[in-house]
N, CA, C and O atoms as a Maestro MAE file, in Angstrom:
{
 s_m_m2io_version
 :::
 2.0.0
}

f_m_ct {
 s_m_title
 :::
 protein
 m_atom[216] {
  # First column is atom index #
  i_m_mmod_type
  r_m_x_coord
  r_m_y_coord
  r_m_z_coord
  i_m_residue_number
  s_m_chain_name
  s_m_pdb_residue_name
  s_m_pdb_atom_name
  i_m_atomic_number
  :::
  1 25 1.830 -2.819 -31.709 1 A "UNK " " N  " 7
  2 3 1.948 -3.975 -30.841 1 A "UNK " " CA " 6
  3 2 1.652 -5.277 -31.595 1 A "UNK " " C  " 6
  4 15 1.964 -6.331 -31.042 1 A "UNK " " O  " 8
  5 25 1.112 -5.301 -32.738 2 A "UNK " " N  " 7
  6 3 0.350 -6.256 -33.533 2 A "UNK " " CA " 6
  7 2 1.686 -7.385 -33.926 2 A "UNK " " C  " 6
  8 15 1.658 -8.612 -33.839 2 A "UNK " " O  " 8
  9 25 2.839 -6.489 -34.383 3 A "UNK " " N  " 7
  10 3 4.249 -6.824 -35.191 3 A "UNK " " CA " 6
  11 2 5.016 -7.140 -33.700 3 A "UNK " " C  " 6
  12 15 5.975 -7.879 -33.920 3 A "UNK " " O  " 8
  13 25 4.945 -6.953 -32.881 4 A "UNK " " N  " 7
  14 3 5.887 -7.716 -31.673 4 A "UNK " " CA " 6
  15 2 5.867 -9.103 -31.742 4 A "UNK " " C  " 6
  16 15 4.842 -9.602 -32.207 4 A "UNK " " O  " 8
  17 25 7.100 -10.120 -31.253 5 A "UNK " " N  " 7
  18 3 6.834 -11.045 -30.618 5 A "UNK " " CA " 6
  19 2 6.208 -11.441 -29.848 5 A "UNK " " C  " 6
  20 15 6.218 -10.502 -29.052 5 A "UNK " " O  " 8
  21 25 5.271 -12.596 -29.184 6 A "UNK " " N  " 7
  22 3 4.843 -12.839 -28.020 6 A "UNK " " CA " 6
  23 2 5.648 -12.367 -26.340 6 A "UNK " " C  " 6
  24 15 5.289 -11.789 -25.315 6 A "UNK " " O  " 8
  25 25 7.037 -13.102 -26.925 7 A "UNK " " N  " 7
  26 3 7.762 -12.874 -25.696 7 A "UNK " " CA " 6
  27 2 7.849 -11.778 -25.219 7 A "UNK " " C  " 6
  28 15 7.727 -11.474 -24.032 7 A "UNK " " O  " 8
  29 25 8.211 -10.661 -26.699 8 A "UNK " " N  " 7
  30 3 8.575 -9.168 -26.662 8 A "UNK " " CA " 6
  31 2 7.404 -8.390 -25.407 8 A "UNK " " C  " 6
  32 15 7.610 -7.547 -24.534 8 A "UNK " " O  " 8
  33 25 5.974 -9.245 -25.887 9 A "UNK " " N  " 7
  34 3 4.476 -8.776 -25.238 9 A "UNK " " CA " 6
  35 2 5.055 -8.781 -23.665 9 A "UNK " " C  " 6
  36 15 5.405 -7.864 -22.923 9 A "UNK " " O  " 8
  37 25 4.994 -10.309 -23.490 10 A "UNK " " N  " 7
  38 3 5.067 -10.908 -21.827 10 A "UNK " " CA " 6
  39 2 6.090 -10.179 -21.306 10 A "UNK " " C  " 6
  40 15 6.037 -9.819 -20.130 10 A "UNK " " O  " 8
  41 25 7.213 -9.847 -22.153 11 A "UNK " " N  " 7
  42 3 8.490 -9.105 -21.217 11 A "UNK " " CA " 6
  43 2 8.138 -8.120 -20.829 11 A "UNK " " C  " 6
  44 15 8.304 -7.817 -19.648 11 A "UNK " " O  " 8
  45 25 7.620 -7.419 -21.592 12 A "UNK " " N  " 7
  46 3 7.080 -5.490 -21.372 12 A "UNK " " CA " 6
  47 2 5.578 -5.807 -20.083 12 A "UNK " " C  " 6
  48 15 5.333 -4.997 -19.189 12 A "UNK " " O  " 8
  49 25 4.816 -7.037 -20.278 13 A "UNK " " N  " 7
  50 3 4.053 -6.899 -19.178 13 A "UNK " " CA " 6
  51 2 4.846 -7.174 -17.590 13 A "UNK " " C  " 6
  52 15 4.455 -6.895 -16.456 13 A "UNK " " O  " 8
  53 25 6.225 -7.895 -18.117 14 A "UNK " " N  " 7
  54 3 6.371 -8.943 -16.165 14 A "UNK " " CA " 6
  55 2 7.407 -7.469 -16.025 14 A "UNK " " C  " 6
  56 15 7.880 -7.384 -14.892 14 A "UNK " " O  " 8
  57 25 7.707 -6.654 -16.693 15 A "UNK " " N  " 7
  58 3 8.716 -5.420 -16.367 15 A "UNK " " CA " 6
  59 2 7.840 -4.297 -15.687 15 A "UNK " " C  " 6
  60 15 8.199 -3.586 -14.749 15 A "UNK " " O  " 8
  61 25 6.357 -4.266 -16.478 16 A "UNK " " N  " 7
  62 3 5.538 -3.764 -15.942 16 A "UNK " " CA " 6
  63 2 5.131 -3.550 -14.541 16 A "UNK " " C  " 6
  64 15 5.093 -2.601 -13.758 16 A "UNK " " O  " 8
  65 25 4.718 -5.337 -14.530 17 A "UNK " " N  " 7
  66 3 4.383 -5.480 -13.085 17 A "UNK " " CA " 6
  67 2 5.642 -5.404 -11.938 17 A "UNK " " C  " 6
  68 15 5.500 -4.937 -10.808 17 A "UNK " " O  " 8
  69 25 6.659 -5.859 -12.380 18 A "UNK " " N  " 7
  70 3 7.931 -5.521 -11.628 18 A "UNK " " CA " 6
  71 2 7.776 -4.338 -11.011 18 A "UNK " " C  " 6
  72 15 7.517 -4.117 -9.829 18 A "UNK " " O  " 8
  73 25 8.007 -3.374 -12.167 19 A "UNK " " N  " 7
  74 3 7.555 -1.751 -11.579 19 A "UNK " " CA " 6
  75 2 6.670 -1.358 -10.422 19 A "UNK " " C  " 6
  76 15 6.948 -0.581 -9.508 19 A "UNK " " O  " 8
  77 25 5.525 -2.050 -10.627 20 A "UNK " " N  " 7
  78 3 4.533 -1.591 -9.312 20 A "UNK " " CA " 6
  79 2 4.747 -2.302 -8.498 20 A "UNK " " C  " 6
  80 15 4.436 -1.778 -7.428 20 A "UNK " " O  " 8
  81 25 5.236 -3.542 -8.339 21 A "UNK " " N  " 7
  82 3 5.569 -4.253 -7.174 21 A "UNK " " CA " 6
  83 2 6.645 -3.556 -6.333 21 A "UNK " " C  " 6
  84 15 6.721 -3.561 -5.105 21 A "UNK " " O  " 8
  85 25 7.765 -2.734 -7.529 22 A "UNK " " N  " 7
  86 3 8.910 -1.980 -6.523 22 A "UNK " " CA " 6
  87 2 8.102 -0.626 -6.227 22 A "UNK " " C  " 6
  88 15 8.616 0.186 -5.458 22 A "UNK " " O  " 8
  89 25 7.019 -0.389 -6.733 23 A "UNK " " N  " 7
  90 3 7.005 1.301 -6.123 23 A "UNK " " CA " 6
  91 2 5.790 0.628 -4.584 23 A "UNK " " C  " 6
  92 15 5.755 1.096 -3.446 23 A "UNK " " O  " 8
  93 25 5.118 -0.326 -5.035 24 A "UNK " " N  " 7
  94 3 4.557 -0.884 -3.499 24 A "UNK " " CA " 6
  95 2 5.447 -0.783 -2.328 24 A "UNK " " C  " 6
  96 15 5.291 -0.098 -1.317 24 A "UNK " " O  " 8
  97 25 6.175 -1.388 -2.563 25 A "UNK " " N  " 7
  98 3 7.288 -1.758 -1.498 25 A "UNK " " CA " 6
  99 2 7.578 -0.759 -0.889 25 A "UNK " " C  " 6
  100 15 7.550 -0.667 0.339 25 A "UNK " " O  " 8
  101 25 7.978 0.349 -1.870 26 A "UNK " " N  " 7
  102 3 8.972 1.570 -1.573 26 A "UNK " " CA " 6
  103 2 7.535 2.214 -0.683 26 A "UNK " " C  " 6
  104 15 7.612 2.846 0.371 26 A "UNK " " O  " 8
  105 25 6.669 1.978 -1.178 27 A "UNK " " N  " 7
  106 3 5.550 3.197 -0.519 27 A "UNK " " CA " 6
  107 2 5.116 2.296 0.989 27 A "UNK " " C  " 6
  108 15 4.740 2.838 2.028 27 A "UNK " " O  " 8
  109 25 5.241 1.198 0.831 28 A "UNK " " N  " 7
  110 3 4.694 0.494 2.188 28 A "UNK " " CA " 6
  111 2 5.917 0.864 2.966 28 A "UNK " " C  " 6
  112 15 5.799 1.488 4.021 28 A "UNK " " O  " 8
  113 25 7.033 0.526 2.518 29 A "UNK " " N  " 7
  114 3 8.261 0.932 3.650 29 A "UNK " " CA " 6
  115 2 8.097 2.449 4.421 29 A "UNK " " C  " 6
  116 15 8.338 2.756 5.589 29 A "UNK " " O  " 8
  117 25 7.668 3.139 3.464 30 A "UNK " " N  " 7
  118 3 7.693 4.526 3.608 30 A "UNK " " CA " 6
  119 2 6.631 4.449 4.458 30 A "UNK " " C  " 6
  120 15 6.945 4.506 5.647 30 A "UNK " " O  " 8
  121 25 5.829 4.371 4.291 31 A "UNK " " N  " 7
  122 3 4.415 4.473 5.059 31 A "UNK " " CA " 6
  123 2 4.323 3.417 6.918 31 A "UNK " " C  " 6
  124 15 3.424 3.397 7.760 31 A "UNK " " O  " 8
  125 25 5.679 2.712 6.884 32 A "UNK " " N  " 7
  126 3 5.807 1.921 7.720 32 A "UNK " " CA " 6
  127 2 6.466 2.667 8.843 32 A "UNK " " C  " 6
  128 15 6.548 2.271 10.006 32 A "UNK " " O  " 8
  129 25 6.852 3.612 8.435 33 A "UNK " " N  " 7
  130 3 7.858 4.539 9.095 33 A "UNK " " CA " 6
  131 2 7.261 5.884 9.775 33 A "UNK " " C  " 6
  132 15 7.771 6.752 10.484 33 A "UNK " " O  " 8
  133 25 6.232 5.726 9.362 34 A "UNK " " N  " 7
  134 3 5.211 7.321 9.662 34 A "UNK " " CA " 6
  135 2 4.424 7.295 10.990 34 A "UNK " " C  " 6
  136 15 3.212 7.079 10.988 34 A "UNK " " O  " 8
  137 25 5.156 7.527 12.183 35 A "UNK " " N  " 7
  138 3 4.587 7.802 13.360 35 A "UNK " " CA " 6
  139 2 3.059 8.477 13.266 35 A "UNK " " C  " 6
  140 15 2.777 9.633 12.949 35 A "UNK " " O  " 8
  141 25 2.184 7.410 13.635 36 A "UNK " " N  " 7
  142 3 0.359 8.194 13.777 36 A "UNK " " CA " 6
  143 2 0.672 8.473 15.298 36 A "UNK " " C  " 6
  144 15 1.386 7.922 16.136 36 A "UNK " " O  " 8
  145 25 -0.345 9.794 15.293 37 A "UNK " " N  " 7
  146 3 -0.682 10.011 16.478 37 A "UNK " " CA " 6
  147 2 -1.796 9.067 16.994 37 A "UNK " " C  " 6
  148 15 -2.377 8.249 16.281 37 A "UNK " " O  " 8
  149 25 -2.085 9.316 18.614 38 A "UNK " " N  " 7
  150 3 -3.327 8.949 18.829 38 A "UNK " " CA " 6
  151 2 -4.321 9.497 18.561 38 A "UNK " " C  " 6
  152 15 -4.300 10.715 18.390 38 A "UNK " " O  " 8
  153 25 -5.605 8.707 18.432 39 A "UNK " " N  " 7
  154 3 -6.821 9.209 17.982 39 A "UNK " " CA " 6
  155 2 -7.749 10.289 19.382 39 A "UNK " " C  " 6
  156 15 -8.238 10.217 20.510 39 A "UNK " " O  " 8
  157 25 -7.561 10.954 18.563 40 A "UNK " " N  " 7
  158 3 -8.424 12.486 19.219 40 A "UNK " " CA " 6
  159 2 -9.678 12.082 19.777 40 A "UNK " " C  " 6
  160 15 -10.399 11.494 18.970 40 A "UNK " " O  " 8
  161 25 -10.089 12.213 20.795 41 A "UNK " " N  " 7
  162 3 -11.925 11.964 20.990 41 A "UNK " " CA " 6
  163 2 -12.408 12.899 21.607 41 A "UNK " " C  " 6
  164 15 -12.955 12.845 22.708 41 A "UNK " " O  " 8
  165 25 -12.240 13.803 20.948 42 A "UNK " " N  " 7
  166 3 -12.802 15.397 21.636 42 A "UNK " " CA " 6
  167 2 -14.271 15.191 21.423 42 A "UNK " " C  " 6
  168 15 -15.145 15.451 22.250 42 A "UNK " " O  " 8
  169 25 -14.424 14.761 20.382 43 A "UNK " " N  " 7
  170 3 -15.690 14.817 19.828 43 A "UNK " " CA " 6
  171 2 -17.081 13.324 20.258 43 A "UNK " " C  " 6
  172 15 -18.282 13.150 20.050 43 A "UNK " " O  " 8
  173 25 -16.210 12.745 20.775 44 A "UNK " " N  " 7
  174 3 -16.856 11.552 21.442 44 A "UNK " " CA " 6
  175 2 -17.283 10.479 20.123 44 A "UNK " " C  " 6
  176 15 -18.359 9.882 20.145 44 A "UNK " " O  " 8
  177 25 -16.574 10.367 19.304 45 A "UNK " " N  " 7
  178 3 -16.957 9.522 18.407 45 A "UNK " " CA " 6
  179 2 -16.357 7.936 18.403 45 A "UNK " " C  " 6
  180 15 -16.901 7.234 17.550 45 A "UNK " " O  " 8
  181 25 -15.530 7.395 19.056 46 A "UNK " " N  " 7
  182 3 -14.884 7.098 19.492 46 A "UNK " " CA " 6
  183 2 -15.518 5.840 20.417 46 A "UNK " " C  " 6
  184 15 -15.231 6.187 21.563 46 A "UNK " " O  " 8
  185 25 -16.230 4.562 20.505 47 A "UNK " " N  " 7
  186 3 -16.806 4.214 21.616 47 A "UNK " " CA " 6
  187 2 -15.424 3.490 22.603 47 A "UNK " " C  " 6
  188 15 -14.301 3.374 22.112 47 A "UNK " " O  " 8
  189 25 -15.695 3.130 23.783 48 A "UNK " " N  " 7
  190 3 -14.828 2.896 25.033 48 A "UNK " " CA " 6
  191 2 -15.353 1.045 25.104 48 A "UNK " " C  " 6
  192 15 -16.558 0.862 25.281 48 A "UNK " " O  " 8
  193 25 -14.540 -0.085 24.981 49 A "UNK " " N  " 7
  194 3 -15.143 -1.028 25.163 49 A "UNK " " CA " 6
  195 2 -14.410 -1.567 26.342 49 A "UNK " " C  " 6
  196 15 -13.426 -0.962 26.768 49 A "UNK " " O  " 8
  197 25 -14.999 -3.114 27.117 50 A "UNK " " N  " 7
  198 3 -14.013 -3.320 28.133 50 A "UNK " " CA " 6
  199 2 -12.983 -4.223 27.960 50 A "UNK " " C  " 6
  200 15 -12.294 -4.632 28.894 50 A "UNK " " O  " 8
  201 25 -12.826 -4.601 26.639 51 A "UNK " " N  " 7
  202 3 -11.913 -5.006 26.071 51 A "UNK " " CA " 6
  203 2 -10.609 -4.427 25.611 51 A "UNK " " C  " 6
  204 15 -9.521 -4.989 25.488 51 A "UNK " " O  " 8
  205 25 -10.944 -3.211 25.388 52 A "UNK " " N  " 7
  206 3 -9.980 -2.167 25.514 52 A "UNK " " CA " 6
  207 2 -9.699 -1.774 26.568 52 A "UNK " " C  " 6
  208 15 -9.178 -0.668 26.421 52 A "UNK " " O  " 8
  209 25 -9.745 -2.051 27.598 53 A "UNK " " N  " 7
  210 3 -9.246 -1.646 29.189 53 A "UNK " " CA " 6
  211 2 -9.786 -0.114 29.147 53 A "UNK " " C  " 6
  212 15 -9.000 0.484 29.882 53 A "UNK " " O  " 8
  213 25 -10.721 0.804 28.658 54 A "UNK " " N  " 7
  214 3 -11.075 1.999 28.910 54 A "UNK " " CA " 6
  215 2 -12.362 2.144 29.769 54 A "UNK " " C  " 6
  216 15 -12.784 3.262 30.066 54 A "UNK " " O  " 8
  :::
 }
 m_bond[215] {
  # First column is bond index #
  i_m_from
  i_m_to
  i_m_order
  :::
  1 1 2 1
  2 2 3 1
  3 3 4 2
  4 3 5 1
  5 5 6 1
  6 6 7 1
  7 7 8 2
  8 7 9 1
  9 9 10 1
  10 10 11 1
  11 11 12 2
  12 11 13 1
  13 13 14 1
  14 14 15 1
  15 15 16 2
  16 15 17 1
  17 17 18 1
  18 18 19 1
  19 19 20 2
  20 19 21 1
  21 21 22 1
  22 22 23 1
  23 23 24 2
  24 23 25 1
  25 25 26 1
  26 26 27 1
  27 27 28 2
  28 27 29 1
  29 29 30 1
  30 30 31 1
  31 31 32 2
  32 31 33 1
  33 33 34 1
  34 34 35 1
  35 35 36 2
  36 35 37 1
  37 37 38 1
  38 38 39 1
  39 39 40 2
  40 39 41 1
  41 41 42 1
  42 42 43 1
  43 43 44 2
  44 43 45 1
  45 45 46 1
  46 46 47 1
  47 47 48 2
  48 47 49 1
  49 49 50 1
  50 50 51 1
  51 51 52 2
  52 51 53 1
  53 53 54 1
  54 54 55 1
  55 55 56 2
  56 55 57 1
  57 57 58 1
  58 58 59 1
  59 59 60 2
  60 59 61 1
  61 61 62 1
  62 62 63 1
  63 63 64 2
  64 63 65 1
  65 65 66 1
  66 66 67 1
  67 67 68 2
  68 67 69 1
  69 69 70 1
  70 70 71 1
  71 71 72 2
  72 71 73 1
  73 73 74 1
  74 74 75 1
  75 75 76 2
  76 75 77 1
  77 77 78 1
  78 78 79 1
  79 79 80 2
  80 79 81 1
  81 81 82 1
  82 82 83 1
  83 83 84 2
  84 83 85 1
  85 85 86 1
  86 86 87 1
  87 87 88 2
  88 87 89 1
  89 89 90 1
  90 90 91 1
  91 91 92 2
  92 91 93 1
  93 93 94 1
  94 94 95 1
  95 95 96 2
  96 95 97 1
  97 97 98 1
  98 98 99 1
  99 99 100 2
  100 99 101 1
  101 101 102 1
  102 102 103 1
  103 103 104 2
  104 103 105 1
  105 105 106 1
  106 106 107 1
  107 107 108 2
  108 107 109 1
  109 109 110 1
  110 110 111 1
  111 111 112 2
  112 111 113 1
  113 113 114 1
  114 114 115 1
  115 115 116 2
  116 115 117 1
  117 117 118 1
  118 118 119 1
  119 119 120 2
  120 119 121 1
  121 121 122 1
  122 122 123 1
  123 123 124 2
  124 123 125 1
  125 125 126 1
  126 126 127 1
  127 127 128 2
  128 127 129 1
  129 129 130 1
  130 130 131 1
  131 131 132 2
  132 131 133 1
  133 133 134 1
  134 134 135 1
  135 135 136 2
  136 135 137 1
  137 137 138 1
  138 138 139 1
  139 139 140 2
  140 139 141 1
  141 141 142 1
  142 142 143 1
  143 143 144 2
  144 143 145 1
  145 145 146 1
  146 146 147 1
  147 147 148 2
  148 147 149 1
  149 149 150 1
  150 150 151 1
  151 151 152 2
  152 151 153 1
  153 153 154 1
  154 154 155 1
  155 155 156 2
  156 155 157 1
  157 157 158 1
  158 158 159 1
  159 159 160 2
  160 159 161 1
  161 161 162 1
  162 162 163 1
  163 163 164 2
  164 163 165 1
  165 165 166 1
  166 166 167 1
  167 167 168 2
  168 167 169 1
  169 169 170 1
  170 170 171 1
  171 171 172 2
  172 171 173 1
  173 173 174 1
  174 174 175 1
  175 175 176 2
  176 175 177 1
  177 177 178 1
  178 178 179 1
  179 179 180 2
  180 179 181 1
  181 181 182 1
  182 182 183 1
  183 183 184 2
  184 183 185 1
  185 185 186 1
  186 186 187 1
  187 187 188 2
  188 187 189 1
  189 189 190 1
  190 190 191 1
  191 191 192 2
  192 191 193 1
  193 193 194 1
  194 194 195 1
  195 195 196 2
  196 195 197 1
  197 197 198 1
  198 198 199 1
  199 199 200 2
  200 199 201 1
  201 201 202 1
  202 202 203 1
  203 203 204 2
  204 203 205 1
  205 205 206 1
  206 206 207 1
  207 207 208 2
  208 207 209 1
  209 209 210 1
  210 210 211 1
  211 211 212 2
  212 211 213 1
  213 213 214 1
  214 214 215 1
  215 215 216 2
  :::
 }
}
């Protein structure tokens, strides 16, 4: 890395970050799409406020 250009440096880092910015995306989209159930309160963990209409 010593023998690179500067630019050569910055290109390989903003390609870098490119990369995780597209696999973010891809995983937030994905994850945007994933029906949660409702939360279980079998167990009473769960408190009831009256702000929540419960």
């Amino acid at each position: 890395m010593k023998k690179l250009p500067d630019f050569v440096k910055w290109l390989i880092i903003a390609a870098v970050l490119a990369g995780m910015a597209a696999l973010m995306v891809a995983v937030n989209d994905r994850a945007s799409r994933v029906k949660m159930p409702m939360p279980d309160n079998s167990l009473g963990i769960y408190r009831t406020t009256p702000a929540a209409g419960n």
